[in-house]
N, CA and C of each residue as an Amber inpcrd file, in Angstrom:
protein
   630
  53.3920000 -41.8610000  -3.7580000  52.2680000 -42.6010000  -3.1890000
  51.4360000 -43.2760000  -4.2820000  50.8350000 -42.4350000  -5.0970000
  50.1320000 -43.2500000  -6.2150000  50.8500000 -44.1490000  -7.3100000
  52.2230000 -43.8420000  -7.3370000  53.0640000 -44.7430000  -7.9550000
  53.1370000 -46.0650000  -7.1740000  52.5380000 -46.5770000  -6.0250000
  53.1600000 -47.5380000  -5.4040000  51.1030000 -48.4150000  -4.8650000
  50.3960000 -47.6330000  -5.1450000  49.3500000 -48.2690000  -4.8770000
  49.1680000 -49.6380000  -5.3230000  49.5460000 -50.2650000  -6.2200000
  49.2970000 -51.1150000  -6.3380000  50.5680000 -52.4200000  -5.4720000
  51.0570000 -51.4630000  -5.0380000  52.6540000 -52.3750000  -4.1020000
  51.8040000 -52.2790000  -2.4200000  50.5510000 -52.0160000  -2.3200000
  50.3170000 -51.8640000  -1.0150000  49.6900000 -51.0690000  -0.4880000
  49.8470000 -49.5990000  -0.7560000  49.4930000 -48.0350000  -0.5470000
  47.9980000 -48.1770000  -0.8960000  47.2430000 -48.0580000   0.6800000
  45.6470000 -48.0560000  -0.2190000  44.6950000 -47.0560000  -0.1590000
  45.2720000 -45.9260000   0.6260000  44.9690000 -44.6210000   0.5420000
  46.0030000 -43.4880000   1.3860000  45.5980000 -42.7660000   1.4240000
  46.3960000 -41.3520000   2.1190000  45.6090000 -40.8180000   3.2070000
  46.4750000 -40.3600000   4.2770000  46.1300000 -40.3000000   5.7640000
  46.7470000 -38.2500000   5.2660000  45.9650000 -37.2870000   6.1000000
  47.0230000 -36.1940000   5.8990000  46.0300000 -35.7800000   7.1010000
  47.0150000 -35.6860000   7.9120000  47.1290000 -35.8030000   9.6850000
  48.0770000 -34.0890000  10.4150000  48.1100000 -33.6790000  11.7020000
  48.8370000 -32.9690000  11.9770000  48.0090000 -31.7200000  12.4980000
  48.3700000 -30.9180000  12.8730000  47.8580000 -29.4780000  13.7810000
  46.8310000 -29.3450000  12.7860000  45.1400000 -28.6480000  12.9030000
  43.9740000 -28.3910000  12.4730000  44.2120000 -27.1690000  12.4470000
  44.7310000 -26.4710000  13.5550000  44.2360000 -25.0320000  13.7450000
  45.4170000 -24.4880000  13.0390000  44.6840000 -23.7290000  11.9800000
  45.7780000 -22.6630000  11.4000000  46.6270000 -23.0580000  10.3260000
  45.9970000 -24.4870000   9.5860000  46.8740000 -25.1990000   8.7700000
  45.3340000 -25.7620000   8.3380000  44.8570000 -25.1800000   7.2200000
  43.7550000 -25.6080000   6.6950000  43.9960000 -26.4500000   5.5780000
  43.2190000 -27.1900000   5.3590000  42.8530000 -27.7900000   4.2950000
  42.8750000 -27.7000000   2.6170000  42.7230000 -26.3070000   2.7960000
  42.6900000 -25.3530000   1.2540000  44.3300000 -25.6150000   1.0770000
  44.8780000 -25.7590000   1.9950000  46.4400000 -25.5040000   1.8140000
  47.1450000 -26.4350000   1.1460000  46.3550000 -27.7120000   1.1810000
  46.8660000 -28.8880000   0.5870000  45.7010000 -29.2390000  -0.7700000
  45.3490000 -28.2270000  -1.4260000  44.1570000 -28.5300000  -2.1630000
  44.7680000 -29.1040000  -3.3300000  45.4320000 -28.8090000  -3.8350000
  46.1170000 -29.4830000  -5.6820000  46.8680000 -30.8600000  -5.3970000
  47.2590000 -31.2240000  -3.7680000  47.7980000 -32.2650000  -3.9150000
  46.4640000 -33.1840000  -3.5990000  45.0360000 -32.9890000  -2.7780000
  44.5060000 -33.6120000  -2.5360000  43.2630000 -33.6300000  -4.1780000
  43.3500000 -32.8440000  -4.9000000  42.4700000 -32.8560000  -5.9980000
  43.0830000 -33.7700000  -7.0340000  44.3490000 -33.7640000  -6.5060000
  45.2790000 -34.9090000  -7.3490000  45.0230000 -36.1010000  -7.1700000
  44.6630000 -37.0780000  -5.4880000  44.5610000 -37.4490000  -5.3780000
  42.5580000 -38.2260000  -5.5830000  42.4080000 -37.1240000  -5.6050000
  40.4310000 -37.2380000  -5.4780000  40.2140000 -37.7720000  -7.2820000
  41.3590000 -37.4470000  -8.2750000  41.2530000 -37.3160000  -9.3670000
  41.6710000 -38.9600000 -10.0750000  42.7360000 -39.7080000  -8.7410000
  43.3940000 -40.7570000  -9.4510000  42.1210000 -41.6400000  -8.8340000
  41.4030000 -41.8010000  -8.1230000  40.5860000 -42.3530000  -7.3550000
  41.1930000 -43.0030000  -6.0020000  42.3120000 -41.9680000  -5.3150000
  42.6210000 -42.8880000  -4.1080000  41.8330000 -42.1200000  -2.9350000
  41.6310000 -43.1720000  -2.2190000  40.6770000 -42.6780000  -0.8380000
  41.9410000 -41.6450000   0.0870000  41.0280000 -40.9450000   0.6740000
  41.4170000 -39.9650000   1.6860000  41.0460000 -39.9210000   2.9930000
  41.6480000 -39.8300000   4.1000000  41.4440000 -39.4600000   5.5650000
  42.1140000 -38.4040000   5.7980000  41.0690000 -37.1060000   6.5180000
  41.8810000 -36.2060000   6.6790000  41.2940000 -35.9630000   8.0630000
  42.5980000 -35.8780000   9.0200000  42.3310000 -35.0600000  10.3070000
  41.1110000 -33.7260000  10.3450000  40.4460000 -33.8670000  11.1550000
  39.8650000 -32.6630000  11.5620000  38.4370000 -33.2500000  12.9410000
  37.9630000 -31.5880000  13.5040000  37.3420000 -32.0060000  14.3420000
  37.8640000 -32.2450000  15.2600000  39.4900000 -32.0470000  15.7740000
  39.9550000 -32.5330000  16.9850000  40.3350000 -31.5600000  17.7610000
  41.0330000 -30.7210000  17.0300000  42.0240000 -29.4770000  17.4300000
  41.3800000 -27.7860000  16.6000000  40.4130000 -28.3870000  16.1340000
  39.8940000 -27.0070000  15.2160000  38.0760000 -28.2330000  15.3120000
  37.3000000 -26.7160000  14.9740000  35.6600000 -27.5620000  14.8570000
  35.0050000 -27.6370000  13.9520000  34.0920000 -27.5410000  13.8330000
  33.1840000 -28.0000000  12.9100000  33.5910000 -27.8940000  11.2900000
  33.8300000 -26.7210000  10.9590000  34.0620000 -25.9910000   9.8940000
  35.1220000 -26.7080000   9.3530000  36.2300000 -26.9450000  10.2650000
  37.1080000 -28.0870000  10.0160000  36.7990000 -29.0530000   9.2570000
  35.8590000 -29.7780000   9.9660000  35.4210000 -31.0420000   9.1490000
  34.3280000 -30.7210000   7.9040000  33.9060000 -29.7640000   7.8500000
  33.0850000 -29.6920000   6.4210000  34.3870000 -29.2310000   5.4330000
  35.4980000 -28.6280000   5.5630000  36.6210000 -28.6050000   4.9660000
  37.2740000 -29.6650000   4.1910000  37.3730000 -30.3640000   5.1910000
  37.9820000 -32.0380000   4.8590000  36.9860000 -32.6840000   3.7030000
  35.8480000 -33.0700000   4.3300000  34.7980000 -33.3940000   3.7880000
  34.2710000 -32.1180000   2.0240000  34.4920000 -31.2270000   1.6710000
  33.6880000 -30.5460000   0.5500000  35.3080000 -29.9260000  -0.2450000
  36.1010000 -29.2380000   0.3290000  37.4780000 -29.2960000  -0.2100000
  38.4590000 -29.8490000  -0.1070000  38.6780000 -31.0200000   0.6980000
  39.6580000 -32.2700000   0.9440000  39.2070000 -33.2470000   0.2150000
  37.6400000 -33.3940000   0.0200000  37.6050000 -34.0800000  -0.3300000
  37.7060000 -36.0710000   0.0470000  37.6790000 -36.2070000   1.5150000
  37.5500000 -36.8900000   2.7150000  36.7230000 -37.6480000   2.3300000
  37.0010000 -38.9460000   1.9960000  35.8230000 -40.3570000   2.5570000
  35.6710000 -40.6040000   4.2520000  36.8370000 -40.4140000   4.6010000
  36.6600000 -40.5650000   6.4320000  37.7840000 -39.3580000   7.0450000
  37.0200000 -39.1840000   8.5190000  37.5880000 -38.2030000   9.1770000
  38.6090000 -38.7740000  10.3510000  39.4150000 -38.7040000  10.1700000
  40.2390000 -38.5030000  11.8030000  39.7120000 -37.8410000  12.7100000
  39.1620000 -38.4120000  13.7040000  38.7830000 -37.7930000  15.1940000
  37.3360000 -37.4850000  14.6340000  37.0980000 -36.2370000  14.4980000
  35.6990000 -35.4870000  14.0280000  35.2700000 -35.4770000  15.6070000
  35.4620000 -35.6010000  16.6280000  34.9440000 -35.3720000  17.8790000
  34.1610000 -34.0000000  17.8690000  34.1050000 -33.3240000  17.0870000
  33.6520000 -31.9620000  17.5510000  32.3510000 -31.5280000  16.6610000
  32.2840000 -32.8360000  16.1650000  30.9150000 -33.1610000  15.1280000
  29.8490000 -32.2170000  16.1340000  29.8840000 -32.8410000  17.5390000
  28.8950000 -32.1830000  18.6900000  28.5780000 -30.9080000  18.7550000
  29.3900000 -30.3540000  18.1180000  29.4860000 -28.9740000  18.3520000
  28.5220000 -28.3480000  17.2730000  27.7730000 -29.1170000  16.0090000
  26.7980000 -29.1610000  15.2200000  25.5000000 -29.7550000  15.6770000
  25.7140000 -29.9820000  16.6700000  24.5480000 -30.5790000  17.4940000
  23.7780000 -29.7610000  18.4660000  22.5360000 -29.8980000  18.5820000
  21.8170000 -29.1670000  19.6200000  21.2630000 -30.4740000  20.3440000
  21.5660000 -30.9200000  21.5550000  21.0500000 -32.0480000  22.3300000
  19.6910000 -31.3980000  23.1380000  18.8800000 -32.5100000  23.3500000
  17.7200000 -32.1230000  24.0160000  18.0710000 -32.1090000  25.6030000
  16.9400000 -32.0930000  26.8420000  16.9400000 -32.1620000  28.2410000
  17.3690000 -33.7560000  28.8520000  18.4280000 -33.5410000  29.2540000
  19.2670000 -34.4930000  29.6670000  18.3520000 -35.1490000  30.6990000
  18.0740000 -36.2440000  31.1410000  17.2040000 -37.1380000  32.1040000
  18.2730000 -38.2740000  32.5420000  17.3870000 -38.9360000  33.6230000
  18.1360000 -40.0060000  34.0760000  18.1580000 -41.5530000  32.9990000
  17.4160000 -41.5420000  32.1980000  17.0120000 -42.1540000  31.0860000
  17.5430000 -41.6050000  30.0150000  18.0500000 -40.5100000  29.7120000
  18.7800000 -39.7680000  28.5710000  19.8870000 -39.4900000  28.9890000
  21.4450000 -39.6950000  29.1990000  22.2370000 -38.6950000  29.6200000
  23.0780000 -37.6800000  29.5820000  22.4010000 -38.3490000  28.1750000
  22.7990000 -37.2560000  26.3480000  21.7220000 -36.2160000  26.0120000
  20.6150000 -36.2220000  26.5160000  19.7630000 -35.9190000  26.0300000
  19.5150000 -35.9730000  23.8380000  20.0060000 -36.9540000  24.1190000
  19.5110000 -37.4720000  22.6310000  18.3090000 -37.6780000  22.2080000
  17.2400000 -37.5700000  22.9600000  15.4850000 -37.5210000  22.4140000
  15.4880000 -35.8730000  22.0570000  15.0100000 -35.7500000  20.9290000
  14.9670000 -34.1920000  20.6650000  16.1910000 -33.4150000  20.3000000
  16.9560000 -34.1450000  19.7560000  18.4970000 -33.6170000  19.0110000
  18.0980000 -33.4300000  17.8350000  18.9920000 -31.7750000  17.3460000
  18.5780000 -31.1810000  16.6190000  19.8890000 -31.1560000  15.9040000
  20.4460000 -31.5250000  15.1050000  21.7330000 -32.0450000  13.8430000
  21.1610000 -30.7010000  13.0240000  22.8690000 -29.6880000  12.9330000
  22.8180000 -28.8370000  12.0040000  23.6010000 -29.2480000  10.6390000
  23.7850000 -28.4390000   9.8690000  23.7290000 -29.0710000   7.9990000
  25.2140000 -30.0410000   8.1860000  26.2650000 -29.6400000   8.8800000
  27.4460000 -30.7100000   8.5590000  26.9470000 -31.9350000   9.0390000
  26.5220000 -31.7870000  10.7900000  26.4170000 -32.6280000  11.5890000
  25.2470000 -33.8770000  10.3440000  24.5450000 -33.0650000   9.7840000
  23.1610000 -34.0270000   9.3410000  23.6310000 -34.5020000   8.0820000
  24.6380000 -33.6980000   7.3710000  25.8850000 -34.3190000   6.2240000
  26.1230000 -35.8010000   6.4490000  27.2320000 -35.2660000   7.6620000
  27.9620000 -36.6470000   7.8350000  26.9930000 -37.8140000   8.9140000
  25.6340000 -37.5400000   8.9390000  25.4130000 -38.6950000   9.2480000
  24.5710000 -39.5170000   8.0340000  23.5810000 -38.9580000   6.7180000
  22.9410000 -39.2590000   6.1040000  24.2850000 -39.8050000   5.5600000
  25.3710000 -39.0550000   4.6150000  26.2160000 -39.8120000   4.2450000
  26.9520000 -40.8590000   5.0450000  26.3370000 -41.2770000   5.9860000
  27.3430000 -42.1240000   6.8690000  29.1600000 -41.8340000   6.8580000
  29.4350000 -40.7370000   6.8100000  31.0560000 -40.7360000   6.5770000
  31.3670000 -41.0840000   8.3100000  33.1580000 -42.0090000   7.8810000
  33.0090000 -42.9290000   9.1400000  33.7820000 -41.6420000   9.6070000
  33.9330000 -41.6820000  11.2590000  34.7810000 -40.8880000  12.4090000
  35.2930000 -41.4890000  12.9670000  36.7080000 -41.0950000  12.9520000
  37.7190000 -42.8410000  13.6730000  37.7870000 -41.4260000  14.7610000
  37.6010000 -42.5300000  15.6030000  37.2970000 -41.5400000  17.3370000
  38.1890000 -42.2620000  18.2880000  38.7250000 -41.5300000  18.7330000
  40.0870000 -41.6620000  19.7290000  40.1460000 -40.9660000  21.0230000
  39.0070000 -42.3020000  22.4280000  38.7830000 -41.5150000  23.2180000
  40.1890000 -41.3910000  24.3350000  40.9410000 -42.4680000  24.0820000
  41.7780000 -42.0430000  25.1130000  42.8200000 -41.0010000  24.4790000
  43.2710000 -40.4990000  23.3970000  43.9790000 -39.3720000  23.0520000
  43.2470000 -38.1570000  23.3420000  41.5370000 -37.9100000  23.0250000
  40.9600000 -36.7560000  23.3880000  41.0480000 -36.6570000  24.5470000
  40.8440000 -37.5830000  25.8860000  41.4550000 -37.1650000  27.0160000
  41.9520000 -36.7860000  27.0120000  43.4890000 -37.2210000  26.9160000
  44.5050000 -36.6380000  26.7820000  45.2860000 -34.9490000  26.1250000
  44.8720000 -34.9440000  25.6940000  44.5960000 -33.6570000  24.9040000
  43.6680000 -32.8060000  25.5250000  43.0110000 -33.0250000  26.1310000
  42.0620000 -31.9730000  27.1880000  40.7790000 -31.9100000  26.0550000
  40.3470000 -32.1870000  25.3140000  39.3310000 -32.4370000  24.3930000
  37.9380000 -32.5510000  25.6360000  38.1800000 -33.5520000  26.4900000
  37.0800000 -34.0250000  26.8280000  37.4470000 -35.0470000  28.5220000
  36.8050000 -34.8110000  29.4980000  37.3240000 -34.4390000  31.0320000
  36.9330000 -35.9730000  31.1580000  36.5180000 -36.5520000  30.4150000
  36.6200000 -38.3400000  30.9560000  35.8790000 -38.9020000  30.1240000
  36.4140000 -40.5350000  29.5770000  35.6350000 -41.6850000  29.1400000
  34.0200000 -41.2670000  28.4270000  33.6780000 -41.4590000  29.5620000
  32.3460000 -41.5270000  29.7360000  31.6060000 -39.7430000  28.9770000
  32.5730000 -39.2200000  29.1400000  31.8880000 -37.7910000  28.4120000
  32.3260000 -37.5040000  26.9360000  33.2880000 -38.9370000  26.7410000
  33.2780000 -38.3350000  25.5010000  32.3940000 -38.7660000  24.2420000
  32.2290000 -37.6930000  23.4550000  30.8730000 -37.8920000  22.4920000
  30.8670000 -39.1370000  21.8460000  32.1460000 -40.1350000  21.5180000
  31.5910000 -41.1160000  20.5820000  30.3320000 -41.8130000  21.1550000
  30.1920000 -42.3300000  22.2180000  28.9640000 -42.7670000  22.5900000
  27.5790000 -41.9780000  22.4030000  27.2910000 -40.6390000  22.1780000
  26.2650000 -40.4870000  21.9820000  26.0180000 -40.3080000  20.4560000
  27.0260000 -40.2740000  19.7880000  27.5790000 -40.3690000  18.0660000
  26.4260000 -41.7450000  17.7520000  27.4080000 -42.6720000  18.4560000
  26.8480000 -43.8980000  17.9210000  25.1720000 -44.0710000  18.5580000
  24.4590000 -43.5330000  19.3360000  23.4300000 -44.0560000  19.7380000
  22.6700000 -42.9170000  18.3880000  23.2550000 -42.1100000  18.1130000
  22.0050000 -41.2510000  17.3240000  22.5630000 -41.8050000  15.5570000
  23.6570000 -42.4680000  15.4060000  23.2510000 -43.4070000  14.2870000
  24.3370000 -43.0480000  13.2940000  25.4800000 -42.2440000  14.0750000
  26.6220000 -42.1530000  12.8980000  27.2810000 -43.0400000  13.0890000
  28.5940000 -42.6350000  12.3360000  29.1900000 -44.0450000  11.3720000
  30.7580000 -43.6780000  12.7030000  30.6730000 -44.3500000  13.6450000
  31.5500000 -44.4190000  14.7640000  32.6490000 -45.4060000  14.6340000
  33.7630000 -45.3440000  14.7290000  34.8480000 -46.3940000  14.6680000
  35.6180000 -45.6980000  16.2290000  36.4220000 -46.7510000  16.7750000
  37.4500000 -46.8290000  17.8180000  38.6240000 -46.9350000  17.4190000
  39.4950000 -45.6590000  17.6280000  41.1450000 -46.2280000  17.2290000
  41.8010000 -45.4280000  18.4570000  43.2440000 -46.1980000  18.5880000
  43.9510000 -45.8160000  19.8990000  44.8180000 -44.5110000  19.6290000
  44.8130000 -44.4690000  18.4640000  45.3140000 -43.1920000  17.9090000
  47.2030000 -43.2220000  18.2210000  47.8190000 -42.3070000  18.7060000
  49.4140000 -42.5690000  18.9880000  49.2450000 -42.8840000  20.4640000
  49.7480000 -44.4500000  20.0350000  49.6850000 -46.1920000  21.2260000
  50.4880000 -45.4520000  22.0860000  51.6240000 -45.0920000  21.8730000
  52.8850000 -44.8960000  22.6020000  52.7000000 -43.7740000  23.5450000
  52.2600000 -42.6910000  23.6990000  51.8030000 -41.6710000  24.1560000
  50.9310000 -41.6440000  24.9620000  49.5790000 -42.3430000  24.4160000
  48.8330000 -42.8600000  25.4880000  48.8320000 -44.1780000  26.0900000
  49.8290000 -44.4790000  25.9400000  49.6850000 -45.4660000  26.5510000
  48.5420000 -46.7850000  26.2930000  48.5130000 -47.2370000  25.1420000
  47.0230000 -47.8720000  24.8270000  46.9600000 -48.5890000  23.9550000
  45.5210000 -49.1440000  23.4700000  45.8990000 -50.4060000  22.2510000
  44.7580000 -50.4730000  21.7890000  44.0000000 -50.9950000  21.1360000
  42.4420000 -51.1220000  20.6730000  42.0840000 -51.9170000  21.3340000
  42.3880000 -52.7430000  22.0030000  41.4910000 -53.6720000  23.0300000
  41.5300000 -52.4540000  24.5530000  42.5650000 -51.5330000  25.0420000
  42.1010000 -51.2080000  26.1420000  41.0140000 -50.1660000  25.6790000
  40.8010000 -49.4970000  24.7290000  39.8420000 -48.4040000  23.8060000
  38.8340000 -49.2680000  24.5490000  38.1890000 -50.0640000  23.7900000
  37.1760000 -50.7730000  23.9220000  36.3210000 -50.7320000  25.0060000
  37.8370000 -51.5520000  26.1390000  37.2590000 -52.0420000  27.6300000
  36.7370000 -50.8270000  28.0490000  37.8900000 -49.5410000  27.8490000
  37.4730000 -48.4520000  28.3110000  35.8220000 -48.0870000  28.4790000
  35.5280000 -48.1770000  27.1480000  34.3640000 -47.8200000  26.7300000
  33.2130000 -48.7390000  27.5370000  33.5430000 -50.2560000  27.5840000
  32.7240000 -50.8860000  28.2350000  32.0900000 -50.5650000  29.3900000
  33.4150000 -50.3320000  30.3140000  33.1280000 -49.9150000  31.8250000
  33.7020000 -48.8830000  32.3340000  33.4860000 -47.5580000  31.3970000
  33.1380000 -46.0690000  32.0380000  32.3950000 -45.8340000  31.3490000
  31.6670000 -46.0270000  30.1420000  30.5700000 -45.8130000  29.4330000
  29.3850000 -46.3590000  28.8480000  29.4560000 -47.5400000  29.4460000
  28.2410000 -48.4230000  29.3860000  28.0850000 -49.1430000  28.2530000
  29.3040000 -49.0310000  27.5800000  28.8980000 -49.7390000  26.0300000
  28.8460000 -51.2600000  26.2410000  28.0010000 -52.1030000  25.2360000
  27.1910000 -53.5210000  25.1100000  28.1920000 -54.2230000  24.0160000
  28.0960000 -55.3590000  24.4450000  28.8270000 -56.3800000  23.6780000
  27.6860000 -55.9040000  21.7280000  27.0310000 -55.6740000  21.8510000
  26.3070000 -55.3410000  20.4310000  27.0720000 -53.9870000  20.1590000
  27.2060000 -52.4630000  21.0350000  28.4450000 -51.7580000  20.6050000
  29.2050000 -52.5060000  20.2720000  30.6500000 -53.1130000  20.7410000
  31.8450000 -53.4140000  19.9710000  31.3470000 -54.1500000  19.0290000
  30.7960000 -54.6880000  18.6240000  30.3920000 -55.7360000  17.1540000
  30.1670000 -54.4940000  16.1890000  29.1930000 -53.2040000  16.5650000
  29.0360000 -52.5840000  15.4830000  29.9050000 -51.8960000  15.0570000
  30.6730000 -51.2360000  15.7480000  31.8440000 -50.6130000  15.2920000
  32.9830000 -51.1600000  14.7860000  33.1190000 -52.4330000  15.1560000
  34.1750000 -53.4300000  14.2660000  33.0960000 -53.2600000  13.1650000
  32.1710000 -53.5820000  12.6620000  31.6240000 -54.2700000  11.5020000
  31.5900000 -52.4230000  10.5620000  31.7170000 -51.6770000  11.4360000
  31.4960000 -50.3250000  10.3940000  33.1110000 -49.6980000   9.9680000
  34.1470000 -50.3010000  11.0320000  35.3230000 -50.0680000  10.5860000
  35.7310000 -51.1900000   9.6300000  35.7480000 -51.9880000   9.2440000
  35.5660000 -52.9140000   8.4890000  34.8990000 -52.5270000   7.2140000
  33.6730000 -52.4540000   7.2900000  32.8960000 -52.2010000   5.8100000
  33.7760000 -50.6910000   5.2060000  34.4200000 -49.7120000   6.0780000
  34.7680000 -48.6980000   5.5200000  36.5120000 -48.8200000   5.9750000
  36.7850000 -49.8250000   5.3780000  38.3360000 -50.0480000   5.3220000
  39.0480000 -49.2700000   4.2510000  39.6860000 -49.0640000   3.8810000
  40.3300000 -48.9570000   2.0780000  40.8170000 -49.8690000   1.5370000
  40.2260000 -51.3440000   1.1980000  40.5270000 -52.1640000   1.0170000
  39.3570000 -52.7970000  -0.1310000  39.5650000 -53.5610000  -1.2090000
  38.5480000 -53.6780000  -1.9990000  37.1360000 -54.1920000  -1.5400000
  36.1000000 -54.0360000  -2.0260000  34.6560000 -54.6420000  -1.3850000
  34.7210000 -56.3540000  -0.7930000  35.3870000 -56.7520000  -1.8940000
  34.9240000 -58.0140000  -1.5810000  35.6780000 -58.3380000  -0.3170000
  37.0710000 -57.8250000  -0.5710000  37.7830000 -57.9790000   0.7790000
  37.2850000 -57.7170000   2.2180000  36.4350000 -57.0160000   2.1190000
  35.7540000 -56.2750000   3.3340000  34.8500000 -56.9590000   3.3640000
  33.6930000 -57.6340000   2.7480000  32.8730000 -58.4130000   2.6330000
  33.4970000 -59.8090000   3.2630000  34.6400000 -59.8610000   2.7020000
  34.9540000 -61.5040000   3.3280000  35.3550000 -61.1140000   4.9530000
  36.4050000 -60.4110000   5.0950000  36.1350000 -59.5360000   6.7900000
  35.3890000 -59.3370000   7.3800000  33.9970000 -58.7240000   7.0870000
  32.8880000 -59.1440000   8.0500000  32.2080000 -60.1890000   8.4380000
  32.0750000 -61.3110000   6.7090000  31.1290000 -62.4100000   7.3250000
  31.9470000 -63.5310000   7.7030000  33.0170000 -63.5170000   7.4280000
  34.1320000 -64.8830000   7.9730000  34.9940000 -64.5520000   8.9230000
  35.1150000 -63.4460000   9.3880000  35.7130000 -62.7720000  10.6560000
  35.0650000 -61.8840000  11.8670000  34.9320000 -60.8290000  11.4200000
  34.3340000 -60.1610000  12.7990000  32.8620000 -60.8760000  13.1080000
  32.0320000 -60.9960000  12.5510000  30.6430000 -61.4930000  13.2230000
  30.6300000 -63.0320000  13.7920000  31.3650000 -63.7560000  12.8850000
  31.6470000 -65.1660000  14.0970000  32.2810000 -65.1040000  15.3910000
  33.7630000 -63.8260000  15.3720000  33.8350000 -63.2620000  16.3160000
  32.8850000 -62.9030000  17.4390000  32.0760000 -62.4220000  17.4140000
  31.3330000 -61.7900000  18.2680000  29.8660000 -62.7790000  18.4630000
  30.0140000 -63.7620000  18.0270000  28.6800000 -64.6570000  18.3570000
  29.1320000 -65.1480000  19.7290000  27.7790000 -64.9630000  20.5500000
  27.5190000 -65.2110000  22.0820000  27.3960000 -67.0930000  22.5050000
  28.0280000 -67.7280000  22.8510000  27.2390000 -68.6710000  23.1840000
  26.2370000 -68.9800000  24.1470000  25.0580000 -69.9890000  23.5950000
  23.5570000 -69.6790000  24.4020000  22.9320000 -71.2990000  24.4700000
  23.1660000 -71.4550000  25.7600000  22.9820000 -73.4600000  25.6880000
  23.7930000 -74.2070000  24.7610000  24.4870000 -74.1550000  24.5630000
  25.4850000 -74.7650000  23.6490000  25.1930000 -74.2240000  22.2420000
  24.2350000 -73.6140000  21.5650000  24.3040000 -72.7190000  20.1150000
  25.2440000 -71.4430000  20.6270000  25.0480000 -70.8550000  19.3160000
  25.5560000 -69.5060000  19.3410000  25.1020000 -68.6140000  18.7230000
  24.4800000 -67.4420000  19.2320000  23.6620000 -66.2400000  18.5980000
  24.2720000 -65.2070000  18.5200000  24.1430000 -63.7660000  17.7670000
  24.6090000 -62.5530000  17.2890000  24.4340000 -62.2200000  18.3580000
């Protein structure tokens, strides 16, 4: 892998069962990697919880998490209202949960596989949406297409209309999967302002606004 980074290879994915296959287990190959400076994604948070992801994150050594859905589970939500349905006024973020949001580390969140997987009983209940309203670093991926049946545009719609998400959601989460690509700055820089945000400009009387 690090022999070929410069042929393409722009970081390492290390993916697969959470529970019972920790992190520590792959520690000399990932300190190897933390050492050459290549970025890391490591599964967790999907199939195993919390502890999982402070794993990834403090001995993996993780710039971004696969899934992390279970971030919630570091969370204390306040009294759910018809105006709250998260009860996100009065959320109380314990030390990982408040980790990975000050550090902004991104969570590629995969709601139609957590369905699937019994993670989470529908769309609309699953946590990335209340992720992103309390200010972490949320991305959408379809995770394995073939299985579920799916693509990043049906992710999306999904999200649109079983969970209420706003044409300003999908802009931000393109623009945060983007800025946290593994791809050099400037590259990502030219990806947001010459691609995704002209993308997503509204037209309004014949201009066009964000």
């Amino acid at each position: 892998m690090l022999a070929n980074r410069h042929r393409g290879v722009g970081g390492a994915d290390l993916a697969g069962p959470e529970a019972g296959f920790p992190v520590a287990a792959h520690k000399r190959a990932l300190r190897l990697l933390r050492q050459a400076s290549m970025p890391v994604t490591v599964h967790a948070g999907e199939g195993d919880g919390v502890q999982s992801i402070a794993d990834a994150l403090h001995v993996g050594g993780a710039i971004r998490i696969g899934h992390g859905a279970r971030i919630v589970e570091d969370i204390t939500f306040g009294q759910v209202s018809e105006g709250d349905p998260w009860g996100l006024e009065g959320a109380v973020l314990g030390p990982v949960a408040q980790w990975v949001l000050d550090q902004q580390v991104p969570l590629e969140m995969c709601p139609s596989s957590n369905l699937h997987t019994g993670l989470v009983g529908a769309i609309a209940q699953h946590p990335i949406t209340a992720l992103l309203r309390l200010g972490f670093a949320v991305t959408v991926s379809p995770d394995n297409r073939l299985m579920s049946g799916t693509s990043e545009s049906r992710e999306l719609g999904l999200l649109v209309d079983q969970a209420g998400w706003t044409h300003e959601d999908l802009r931000d989460v393109a623009v945060t999967a983007a800025w946290n690509a593994f791809l050099p700055h400037d590259e990502r820089e030219r990806l947001v302002e010459d691609v995704i945000l002209p993308a997503y400009l509204l037209p309004t009387n014949g201009r066009h606004r964000a």
